[in-house]
The first five atom37 places (N, CA, C, CB, O) and aatype in JSON, in Angstrom:
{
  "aatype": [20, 20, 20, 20, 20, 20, 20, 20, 20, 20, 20, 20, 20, 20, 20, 20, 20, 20, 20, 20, 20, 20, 20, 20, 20, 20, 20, 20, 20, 20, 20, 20, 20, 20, 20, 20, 20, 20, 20, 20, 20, 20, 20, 20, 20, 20, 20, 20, 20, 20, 20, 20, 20, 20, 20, 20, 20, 20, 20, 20, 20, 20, 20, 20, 20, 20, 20, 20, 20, 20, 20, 20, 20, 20, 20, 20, 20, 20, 20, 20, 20, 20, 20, 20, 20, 20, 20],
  "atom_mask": [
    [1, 1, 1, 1, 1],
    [1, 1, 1, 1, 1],
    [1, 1, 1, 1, 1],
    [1, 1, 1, 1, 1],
    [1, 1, 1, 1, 1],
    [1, 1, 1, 1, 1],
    [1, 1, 1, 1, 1],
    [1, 1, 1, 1, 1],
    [1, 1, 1, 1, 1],
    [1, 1, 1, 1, 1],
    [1, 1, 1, 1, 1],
    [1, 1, 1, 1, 1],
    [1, 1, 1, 1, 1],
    [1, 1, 1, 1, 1],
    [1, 1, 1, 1, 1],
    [1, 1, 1, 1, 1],
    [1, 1, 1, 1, 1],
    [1, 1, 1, 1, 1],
    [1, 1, 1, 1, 1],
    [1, 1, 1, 1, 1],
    [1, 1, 1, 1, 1],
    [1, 1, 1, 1, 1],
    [1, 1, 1, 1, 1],
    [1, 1, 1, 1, 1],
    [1, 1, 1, 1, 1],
    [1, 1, 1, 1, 1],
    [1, 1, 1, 1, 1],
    [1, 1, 1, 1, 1],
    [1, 1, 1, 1, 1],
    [1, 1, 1, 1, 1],
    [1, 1, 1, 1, 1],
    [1, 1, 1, 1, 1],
    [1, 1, 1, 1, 1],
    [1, 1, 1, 1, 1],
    [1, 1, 1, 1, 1],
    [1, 1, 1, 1, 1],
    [1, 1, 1, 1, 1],
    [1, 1, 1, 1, 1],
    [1, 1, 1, 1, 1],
    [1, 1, 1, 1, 1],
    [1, 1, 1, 1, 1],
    [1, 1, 1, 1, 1],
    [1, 1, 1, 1, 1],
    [1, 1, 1, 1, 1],
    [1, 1, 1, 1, 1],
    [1, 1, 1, 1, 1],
    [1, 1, 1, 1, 1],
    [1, 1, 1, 1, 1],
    [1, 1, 1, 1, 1],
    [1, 1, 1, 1, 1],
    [1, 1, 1, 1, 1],
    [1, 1, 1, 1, 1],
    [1, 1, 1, 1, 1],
    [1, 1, 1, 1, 1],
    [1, 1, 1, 1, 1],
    [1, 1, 1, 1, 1],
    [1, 1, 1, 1, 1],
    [1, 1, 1, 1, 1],
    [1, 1, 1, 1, 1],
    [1, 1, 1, 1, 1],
    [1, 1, 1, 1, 1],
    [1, 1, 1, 1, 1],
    [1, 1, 1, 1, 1],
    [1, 1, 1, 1, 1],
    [1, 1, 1, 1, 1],
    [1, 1, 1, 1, 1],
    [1, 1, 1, 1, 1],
    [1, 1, 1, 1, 1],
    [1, 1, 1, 1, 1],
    [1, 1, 1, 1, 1],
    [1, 1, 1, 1, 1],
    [1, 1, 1, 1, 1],
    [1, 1, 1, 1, 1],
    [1, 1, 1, 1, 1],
    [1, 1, 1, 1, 1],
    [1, 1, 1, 1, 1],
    [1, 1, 1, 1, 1],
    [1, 1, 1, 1, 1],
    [1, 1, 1, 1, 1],
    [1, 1, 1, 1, 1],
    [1, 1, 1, 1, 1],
    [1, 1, 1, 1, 1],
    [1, 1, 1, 1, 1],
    [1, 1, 1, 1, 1],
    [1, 1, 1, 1, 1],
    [1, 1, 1, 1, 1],
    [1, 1, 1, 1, 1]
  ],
  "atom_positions": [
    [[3.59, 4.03, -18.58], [3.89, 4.27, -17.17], [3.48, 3.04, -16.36], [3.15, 5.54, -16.66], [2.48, 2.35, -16.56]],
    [[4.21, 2.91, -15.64], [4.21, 1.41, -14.52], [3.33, 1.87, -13.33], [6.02, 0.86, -13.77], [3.51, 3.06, -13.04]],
    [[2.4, 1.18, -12.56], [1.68, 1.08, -11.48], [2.14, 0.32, -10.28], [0.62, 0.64, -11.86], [2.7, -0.76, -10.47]],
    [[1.93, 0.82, -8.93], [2.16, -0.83, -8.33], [0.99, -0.13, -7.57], [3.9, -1.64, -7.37], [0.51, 1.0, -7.44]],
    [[0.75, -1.79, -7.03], [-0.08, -1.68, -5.73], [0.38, -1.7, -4.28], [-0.91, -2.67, -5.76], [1.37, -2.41, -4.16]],
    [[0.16, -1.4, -3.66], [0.9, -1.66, -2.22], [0.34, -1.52, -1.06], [1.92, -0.91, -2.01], [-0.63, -0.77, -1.17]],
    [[0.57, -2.07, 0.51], [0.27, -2.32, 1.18], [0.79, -2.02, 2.28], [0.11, -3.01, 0.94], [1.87, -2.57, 2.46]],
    [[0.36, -1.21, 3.29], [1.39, -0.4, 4.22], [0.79, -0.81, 5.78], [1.34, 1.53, 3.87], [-0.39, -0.8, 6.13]],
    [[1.56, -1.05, 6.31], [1.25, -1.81, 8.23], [1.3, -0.66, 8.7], [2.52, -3.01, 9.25], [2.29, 0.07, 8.64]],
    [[0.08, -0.37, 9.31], [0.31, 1.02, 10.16], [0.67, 0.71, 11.49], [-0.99, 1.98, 10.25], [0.96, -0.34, 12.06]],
    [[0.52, 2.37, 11.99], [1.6, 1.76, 13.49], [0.58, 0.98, 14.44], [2.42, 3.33, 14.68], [1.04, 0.32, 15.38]],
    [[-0.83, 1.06, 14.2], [-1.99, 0.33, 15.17], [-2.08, -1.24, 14.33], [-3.85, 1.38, 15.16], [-3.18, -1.78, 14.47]],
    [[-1.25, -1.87, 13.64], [-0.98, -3.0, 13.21], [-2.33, -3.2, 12.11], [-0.78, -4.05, 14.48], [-2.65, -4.33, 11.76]],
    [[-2.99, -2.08, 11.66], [-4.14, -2.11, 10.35], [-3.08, -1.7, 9.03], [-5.71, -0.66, 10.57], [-1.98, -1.16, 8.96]],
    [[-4.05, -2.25, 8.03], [-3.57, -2.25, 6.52], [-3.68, -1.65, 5.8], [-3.76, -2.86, 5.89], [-4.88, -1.68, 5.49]],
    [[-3.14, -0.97, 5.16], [-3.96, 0.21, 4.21], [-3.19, -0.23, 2.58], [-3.47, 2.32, 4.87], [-2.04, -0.67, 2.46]],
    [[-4.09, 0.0, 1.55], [-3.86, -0.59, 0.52], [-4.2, 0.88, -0.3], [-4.72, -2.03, 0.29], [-4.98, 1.75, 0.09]],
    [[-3.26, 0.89, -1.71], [-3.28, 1.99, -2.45], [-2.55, 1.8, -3.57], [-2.89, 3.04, -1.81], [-1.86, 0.79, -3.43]],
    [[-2.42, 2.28, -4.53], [-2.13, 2.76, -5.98], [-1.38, 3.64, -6.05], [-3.09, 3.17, -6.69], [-1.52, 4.68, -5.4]],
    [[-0.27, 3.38, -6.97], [0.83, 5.03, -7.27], [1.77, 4.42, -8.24], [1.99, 5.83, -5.62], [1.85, 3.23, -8.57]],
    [[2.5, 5.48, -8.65], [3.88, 5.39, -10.33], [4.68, 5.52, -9.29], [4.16, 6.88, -11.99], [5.6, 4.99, -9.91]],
    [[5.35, 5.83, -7.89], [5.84, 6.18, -7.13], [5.88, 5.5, -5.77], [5.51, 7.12, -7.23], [5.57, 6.0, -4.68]],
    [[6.36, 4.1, -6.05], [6.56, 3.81, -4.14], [7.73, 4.83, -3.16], [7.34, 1.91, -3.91], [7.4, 5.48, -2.17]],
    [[8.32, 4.79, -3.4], [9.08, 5.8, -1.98], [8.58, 6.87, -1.41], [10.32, 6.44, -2.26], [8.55, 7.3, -0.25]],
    [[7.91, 7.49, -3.2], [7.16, 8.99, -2.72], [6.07, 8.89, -1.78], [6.47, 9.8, -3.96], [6.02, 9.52, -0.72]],
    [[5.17, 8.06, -2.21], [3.85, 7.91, -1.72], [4.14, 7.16, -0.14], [2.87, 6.95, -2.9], [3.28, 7.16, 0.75]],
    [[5.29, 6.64, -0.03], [5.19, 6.17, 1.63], [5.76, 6.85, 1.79], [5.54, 4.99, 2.37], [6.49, 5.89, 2.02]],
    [[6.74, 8.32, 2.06], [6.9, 9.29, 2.26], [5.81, 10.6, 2.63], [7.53, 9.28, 1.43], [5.73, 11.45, 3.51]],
    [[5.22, 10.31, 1.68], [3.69, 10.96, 1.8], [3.05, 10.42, 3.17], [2.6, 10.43, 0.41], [2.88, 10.9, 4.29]],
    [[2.77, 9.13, 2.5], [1.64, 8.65, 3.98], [1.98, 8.82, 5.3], [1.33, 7.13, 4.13], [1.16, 8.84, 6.22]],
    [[3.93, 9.01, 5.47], [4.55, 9.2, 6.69], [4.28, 11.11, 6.97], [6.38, 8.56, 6.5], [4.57, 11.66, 8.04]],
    [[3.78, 11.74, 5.94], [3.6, 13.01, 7.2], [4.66, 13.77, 5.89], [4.47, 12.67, 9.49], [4.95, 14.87, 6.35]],
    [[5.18, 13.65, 4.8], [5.7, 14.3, 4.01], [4.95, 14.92, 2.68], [6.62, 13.58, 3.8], [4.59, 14.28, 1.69]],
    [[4.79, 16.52, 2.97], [4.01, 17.05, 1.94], [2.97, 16.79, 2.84], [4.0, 16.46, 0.43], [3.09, 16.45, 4.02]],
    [[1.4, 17.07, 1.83], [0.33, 17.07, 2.51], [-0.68, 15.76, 1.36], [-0.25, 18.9, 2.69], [-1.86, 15.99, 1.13]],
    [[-0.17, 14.82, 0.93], [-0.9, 14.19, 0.27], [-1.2, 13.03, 0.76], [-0.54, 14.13, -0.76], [-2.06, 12.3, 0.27]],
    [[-0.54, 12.76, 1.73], [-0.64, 11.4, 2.64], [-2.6, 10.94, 2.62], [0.11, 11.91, 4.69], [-3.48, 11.59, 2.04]],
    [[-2.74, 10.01, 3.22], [-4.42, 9.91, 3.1], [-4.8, 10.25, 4.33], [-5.13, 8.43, 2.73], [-4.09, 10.6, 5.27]],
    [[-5.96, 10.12, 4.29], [-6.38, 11.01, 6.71], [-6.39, 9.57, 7.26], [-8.92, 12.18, 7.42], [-6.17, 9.39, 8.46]],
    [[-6.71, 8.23, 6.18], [-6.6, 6.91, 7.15], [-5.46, 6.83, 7.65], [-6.82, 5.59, 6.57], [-5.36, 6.28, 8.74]],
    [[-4.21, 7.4, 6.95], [-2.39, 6.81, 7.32], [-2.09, 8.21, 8.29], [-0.9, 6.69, 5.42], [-0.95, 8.37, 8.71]],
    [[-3.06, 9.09, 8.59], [-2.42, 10.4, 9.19], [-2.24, 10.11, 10.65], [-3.36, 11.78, 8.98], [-1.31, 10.44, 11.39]],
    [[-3.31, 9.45, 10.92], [-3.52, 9.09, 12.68], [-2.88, 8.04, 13.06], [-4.98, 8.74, 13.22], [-2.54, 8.03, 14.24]],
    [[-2.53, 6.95, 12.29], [-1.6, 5.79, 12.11], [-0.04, 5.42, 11.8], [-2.09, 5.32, 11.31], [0.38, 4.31, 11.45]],
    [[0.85, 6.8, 12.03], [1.96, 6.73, 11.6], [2.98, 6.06, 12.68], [2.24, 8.0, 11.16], [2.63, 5.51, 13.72]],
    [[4.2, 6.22, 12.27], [4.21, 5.12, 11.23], [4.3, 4.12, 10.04], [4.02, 5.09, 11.23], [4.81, 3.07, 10.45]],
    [[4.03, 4.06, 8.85], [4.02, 3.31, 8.46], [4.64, 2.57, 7.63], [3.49, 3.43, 8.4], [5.2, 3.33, 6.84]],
    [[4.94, 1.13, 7.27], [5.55, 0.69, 6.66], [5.2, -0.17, 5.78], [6.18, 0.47, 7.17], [4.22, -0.87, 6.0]],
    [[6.09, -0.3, 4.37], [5.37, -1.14, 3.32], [6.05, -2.19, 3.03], [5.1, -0.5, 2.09], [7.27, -2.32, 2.88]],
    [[4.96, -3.17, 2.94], [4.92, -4.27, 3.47], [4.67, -5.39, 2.05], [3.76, -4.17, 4.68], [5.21, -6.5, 1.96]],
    [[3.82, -4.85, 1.12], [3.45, -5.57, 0.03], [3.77, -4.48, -1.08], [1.9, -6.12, 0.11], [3.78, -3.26, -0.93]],
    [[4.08, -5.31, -2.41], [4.18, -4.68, -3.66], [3.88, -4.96, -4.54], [4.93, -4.43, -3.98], [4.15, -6.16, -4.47]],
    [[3.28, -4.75, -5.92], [2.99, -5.42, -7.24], [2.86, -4.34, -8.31], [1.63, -6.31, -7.18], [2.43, -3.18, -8.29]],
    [[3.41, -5.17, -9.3], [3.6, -3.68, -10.46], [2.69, -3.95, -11.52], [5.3, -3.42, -11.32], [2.41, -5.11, -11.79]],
    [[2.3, -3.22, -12.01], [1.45, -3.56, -13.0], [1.4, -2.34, -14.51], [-0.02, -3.68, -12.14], [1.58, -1.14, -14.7]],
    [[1.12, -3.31, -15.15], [1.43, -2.4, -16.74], [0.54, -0.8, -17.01], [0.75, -3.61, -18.26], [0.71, 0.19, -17.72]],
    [[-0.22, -1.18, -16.22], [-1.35, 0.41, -16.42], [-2.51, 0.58, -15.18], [-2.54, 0.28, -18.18], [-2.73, -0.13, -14.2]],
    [[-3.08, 1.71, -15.62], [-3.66, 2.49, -13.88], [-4.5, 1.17, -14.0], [-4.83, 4.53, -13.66], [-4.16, 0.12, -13.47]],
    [[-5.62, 1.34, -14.73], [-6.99, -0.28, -15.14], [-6.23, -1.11, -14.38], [-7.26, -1.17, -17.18], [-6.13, -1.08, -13.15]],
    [[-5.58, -2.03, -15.3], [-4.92, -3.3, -14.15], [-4.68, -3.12, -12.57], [-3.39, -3.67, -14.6], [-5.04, -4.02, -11.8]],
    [[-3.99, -1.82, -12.04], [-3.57, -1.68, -11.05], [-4.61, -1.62, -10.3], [-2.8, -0.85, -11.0], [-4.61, -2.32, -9.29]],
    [[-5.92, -0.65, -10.65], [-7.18, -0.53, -9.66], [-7.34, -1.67, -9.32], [-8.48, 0.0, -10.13], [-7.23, -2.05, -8.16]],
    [[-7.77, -2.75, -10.75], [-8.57, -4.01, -10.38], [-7.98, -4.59, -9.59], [-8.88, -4.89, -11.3], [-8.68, -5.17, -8.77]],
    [[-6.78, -4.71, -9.48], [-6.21, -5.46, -8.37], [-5.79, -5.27, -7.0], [-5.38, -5.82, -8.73], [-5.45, -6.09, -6.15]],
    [[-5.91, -3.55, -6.96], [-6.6, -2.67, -5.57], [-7.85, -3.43, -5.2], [-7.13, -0.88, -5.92], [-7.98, -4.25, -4.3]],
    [[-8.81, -2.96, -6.12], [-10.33, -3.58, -5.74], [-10.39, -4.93, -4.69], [-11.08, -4.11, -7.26], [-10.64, -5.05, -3.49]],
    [[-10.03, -5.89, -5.78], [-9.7, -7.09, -5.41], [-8.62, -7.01, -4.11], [-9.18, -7.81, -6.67], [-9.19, -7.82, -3.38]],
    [[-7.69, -6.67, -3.51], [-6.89, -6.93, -2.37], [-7.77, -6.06, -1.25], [-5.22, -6.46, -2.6], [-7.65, -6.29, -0.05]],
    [[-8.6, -5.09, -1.75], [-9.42, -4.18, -0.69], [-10.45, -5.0, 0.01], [-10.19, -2.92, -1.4], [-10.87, -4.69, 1.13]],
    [[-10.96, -6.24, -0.78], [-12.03, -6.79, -0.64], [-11.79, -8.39, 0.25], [-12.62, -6.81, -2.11], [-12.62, -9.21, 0.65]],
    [[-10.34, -8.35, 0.31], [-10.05, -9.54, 1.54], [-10.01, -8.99, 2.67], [-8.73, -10.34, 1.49], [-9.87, -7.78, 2.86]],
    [[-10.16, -10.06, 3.73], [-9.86, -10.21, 4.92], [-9.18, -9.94, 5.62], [-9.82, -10.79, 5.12], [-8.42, -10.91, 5.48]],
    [[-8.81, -9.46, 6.23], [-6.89, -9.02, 7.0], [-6.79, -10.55, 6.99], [-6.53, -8.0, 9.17], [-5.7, -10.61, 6.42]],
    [[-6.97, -11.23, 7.1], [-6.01, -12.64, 7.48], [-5.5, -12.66, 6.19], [-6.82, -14.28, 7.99], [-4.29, -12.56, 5.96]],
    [[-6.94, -12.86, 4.74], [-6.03, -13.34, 3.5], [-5.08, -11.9, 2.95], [-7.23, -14.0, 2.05], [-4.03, -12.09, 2.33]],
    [[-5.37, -11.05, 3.12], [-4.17, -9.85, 3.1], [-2.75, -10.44, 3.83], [-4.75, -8.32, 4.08], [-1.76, -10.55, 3.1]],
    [[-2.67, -10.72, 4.92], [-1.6, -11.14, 5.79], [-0.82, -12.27, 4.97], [-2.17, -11.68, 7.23], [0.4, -12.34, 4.82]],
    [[-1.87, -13.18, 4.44], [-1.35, -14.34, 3.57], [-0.85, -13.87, 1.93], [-2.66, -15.5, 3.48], [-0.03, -14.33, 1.14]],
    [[-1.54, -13.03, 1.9], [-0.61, -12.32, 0.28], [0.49, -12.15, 0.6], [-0.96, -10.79, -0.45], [1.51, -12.61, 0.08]],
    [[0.31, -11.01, 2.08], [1.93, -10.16, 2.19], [2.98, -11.23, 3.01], [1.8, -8.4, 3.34], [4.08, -10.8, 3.36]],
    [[2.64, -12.48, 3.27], [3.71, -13.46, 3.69], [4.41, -13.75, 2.35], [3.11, -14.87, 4.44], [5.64, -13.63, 2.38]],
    [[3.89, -14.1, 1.24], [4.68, -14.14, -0.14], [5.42, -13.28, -0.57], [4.02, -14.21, -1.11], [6.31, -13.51, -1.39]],
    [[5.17, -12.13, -0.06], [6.33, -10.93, -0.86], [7.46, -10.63, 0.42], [5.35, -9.01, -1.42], [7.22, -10.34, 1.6]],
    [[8.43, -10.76, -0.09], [9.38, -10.03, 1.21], [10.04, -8.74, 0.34], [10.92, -11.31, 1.99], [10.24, -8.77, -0.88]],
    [[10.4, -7.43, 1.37], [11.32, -6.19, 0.46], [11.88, -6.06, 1.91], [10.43, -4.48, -0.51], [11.41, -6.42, 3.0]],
    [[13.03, -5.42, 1.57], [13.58, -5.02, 2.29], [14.0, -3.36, 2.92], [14.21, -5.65, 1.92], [14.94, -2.81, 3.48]],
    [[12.68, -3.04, 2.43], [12.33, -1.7, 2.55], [11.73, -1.49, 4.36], [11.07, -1.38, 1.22], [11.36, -0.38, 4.76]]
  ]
}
Protein backbone atom coordinates (compact mmCIF):
# COMPACT_ATOMS: atom_id res chain seq x y z
CA UNK A 1 0.00 0.00 0.00
CA UNK A 2 1.27 3.55 -1.06
CA UNK A 3 1.41 6.57 1.52
CA UNK A 4 1.63 10.20 0.74
CA UNK A 5 2.27 13.00 2.80
CA UNK A 6 0.53 16.18 2.35
CA UNK A 7 0.05 19.59 3.11
CA UNK A 8 -3.14 21.58 3.21
CA UNK A 9 -3.41 25.82 3.31
CA UNK A 10 -6.12 26.51 5.49
CA UNK A 11 -8.52 29.23 5.02
CA UNK A 12 -6.50 31.47 7.97
CA UNK A 13 -3.40 30.95 5.52
CA UNK A 14 -1.79 28.09 8.39
CA UNK A 15 -0.47 24.61 7.33
CA UNK A 16 -1.50 21.53 8.33
CA UNK A 17 0.52 18.45 7.47
CA UNK A 18 -0.75 14.69 7.55
CA UNK A 19 -0.53 11.10 6.34
CA UNK A 20 -3.13 8.91 4.34
CA UNK A 21 -3.50 5.84 1.30
CA UNK A 22 -6.16 8.39 0.23
CA UNK A 23 -5.59 12.04 -0.97
CA UNK A 24 -9.07 13.14 -2.24
CA UNK A 25 -10.69 11.27 0.65
CA UNK A 26 -8.84 12.74 3.39
CA UNK A 27 -9.18 16.45 1.92
CA UNK A 28 -12.70 15.74 1.63
CA UNK A 29 -12.64 14.78 5.15
CA UNK A 30 -10.71 17.78 6.42
CA UNK A 31 -13.35 19.93 4.31
CA UNK A 32 -16.35 18.93 6.70
CA UNK A 33 -17.06 15.41 4.87
CA UNK A 34 -17.90 12.49 7.21
CA UNK A 35 -16.66 13.15 10.66
CA UNK A 36 -12.91 12.28 10.40
CA UNK A 37 -11.58 15.54 9.39
CA UNK A 38 -8.99 16.70 12.34
CA UNK A 39 -10.48 19.65 15.00
CA UNK A 40 -7.13 21.69 13.70
CA UNK A 41 -8.80 21.71 9.83
CA UNK A 42 -12.49 22.02 11.46
CA UNK A 43 -12.27 25.79 12.41
CA UNK A 44 -10.07 26.49 9.32
CA UNK A 45 -12.09 25.52 6.36
CA UNK A 46 -11.52 25.72 3.63
CA UNK A 47 -8.89 23.90 2.76
CA UNK A 48 -6.64 23.22 0.13
CA UNK A 49 -3.78 20.89 -0.83
CA UNK A 50 -1.05 22.28 -1.60
CA UNK A 51 1.93 19.69 -1.19
CA UNK A 52 2.27 15.93 -1.99
CA UNK A 53 4.72 12.98 -1.63
CA UNK A 54 4.23 9.31 -1.93
CA UNK A 55 5.95 7.01 -0.24
CA UNK A 56 6.39 3.12 -0.25
CA UNK A 57 5.04 2.41 3.41
CA UNK A 58 3.28 4.01 6.64
CA UNK A 59 7.41 4.07 8.46
CA UNK A 60 8.72 6.10 5.54
CA UNK A 61 5.66 8.25 5.32
CA UNK A 62 5.64 9.21 9.23
CA UNK A 63 9.36 9.98 9.08
CA UNK A 64 8.88 12.31 6.62
CA UNK A 65 5.65 13.80 8.41
CA UNK A 66 7.97 14.14 11.44
CA UNK A 67 10.53 15.81 9.57
CA UNK A 68 8.12 18.43 7.44
CA UNK A 69 6.21 18.98 11.02
CA UNK A 70 9.41 20.16 12.42
CA UNK A 71 10.10 23.16 9.83
CA UNK A 72 9.31 26.52 9.83
CA UNK A 73 6.34 27.85 7.83
CA UNK A 74 8.83 29.69 5.70
CA UNK A 75 10.92 26.31 4.94
CA UNK A 76 7.41 24.49 4.53
CA UNK A 77 6.44 27.38 2.02
CA UNK A 78 9.84 26.59 0.29
CA UNK A 79 9.10 22.74 -0.03
CA UNK A 80 5.56 23.55 -1.29
CA UNK A 81 7.03 26.16 -3.99
CA UNK A 82 8.65 22.87 -5.62
CA UNK A 83 5.57 20.88 -6.00
CA UNK A 84 2.82 22.32 -8.18
CA UNK A 85 -0.89 20.03 -8.57
CA UNK A 86 -3.46 21.16 -9.96
CA UNK A 87 -5.83 20.14 -7.51
Amino acid sequence: MKYFVYILKCNDNTLYTGITTNIPRRVSEHNGEGKLGAKYTKMRRPVKLIYESKHKDRSEASKEEIRIKKMSKKQKEELVSTFTTSK
